[in-house]
C-alpha positions as CSV (number, residue, x, y, z in Angstrom):
1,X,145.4,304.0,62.5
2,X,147.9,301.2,62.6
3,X,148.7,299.5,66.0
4,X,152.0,300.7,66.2
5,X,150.7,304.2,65.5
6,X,147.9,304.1,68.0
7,X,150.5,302.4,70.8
8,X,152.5,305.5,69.9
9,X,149.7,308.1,70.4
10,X,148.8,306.7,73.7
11,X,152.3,306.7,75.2
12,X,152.1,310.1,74.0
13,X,149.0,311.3,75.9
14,X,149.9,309.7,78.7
15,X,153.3,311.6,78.7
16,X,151.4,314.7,78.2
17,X,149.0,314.2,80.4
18,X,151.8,312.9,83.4
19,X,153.9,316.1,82.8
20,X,151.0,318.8,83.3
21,X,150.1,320.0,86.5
22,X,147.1,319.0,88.7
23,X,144.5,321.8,88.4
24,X,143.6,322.9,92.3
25,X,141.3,325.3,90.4
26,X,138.9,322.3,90.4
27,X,137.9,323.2,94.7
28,X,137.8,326.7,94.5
29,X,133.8,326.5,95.6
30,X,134.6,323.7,98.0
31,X,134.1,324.5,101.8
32,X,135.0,324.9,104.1
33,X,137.6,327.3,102.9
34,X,141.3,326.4,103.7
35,X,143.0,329.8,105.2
36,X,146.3,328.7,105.7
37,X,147.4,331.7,108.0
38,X,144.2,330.4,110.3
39,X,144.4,326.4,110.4
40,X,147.9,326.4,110.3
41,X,148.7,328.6,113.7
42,X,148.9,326.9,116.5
43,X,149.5,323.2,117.6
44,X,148.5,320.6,115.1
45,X,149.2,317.0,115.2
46,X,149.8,314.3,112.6
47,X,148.9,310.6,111.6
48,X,149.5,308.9,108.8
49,X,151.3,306.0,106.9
50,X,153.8,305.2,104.0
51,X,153.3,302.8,101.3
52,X,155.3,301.4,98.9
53,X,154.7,301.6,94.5
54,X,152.5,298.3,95.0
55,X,150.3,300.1,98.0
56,X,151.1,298.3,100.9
57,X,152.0,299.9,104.0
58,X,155.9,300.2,104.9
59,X,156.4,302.7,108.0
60,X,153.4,304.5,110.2
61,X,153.9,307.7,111.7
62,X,152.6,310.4,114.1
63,X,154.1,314.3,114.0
64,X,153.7,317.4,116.5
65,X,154.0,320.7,114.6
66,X,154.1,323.8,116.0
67,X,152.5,326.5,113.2
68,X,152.8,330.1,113.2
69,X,153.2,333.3,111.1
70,X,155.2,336.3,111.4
71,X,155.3,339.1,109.3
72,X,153.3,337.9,106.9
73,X,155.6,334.4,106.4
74,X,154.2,331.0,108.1
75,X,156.7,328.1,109.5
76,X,156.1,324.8,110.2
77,X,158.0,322.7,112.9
78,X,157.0,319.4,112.2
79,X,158.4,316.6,114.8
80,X,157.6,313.4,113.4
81,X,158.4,309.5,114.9
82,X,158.6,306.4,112.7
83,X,156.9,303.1,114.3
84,X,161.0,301.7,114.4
85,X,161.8,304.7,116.6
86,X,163.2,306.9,114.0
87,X,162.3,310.5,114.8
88,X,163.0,313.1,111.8
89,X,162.2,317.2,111.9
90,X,161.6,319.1,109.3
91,X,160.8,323.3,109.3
92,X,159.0,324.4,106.2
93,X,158.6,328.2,105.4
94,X,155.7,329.3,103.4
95,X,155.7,332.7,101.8
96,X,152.9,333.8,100.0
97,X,153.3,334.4,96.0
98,X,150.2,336.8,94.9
99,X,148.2,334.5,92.6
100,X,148.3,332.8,89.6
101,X,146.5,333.5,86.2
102,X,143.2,332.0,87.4
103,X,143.2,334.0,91.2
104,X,144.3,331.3,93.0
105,X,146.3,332.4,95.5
106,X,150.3,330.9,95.8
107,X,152.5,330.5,98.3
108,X,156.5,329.3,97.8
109,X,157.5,327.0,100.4
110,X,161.3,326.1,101.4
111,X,162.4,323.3,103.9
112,X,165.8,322.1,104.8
113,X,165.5,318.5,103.0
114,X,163.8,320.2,99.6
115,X,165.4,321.0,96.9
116,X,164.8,324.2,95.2
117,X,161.2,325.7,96.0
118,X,158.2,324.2,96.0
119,X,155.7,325.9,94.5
120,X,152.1,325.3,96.1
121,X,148.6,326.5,95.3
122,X,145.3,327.4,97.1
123,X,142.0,327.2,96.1
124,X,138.5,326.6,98.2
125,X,139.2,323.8,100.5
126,X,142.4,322.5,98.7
127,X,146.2,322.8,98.7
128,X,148.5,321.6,96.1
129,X,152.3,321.0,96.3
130,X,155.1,320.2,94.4
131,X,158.3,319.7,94.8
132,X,161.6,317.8,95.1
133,X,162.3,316.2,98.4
134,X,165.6,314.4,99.2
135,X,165.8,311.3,101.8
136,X,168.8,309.7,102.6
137,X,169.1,306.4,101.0
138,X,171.7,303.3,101.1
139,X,174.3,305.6,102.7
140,X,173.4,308.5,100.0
141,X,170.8,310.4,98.9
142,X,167.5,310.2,96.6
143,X,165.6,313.2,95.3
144,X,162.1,311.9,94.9
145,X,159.5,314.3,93.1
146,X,156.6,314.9,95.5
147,X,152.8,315.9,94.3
148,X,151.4,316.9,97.6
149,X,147.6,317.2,97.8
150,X,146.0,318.6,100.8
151,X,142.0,318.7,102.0
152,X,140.2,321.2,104.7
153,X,137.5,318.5,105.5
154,X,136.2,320.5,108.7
155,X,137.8,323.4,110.2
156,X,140.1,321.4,112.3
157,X,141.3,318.7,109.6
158,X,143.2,318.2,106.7
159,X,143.3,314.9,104.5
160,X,146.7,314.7,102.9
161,X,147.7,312.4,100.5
162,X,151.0,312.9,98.7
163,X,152.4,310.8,95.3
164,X,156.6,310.1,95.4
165,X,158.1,309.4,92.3
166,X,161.4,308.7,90.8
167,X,162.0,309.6,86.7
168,X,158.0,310.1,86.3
169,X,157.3,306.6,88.1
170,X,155.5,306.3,91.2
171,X,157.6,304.7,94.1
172,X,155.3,305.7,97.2
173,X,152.3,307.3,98.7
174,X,151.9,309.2,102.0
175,X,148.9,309.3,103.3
176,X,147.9,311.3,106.9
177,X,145.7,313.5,108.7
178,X,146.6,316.9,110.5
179,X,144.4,318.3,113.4
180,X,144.4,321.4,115.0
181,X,144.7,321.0,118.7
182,X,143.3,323.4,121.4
183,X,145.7,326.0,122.2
């Protein structure tokens, strides 16, 4: 195979391979097992930085978030402050979806600043989201695509770590812990 060939054959798997989705099916044995309608009712709090597409950290942040499910549907009131003082709120809604083709069970989750659903998966100790999240930017907006990976690490914390990108390029990283606080 030529150079030119093989060059093109590798922009193609990589295309391919950037475009599928990220298989949460990979944690279904892990432990502990994430129950969303259990870790997420109550008061959590939240930690955690942003970085920038070369890794270095831009803002830090800390969130209170009052959790809770009725009838079946969870919300989320997450408070969050910027280290400049900014403070943002944002309300998601999960509903659950039944599951997917493998068993894994799905959830569709809506929040004011998201465009469209996102569509999120469960499986042993993990949770995966996607969607499209818009921020205000230079006296407009940007809709960054988000891959949101989350972690039960022990029954009271999540790792989180989430990949922005803008036309299949990554422009940031969030990366945070949420803990369950005594009720």
């Amino acid at each position: 195979m030529g150079s030119k060939a093989a060059g093109f054959a590798l922009a193609c798997g990589l295309m391919i391979t950037g475009c599928t989705s990220p298989d949460v099916g990979r944690h279904a044995g892990s432990t502990p097992a994430l129950q969303l309608e259990q870790f997420f009712d109550g008061p959590l709090t939240a930690h955690g930085v942003v970085k920038n597409w070369r890794g270095d950290v831009i803002r830090t942040f800390n969130a209170d978030i009052k959790a809770y499910w009725r009838e079946g549907v969870g919300t989320l009131e997450e408070d969050f402050v910027f280290d400049d003082g900014e403070a943002q709120r944002r309300v998601w809604t999960l509903t659950p979806d039944g599951h997917d083709a493998s068993g894994h069970q799905r959830y569709i989750g809506t929040a004011g600043d998201v465009v469209g659903d996102s569509q999120a998966r469960l499986a042993g100790n993990a949770l995966f989201m996607e969607y499209v999240l818009r921020i205000p930017y230079n006296q407009s907006t940007l809709d960054l695509t988000i891959d949101d990976r989350m972690y039960l690490v022990s029954p009271s914390v999540i790792v989180n770590e989430s990949t922005m990108k803008k036309f299949g390029l990554t422009v940031g990283r969030i990366l945070l812990v949420i803990e369950r606080r005594p009720q």
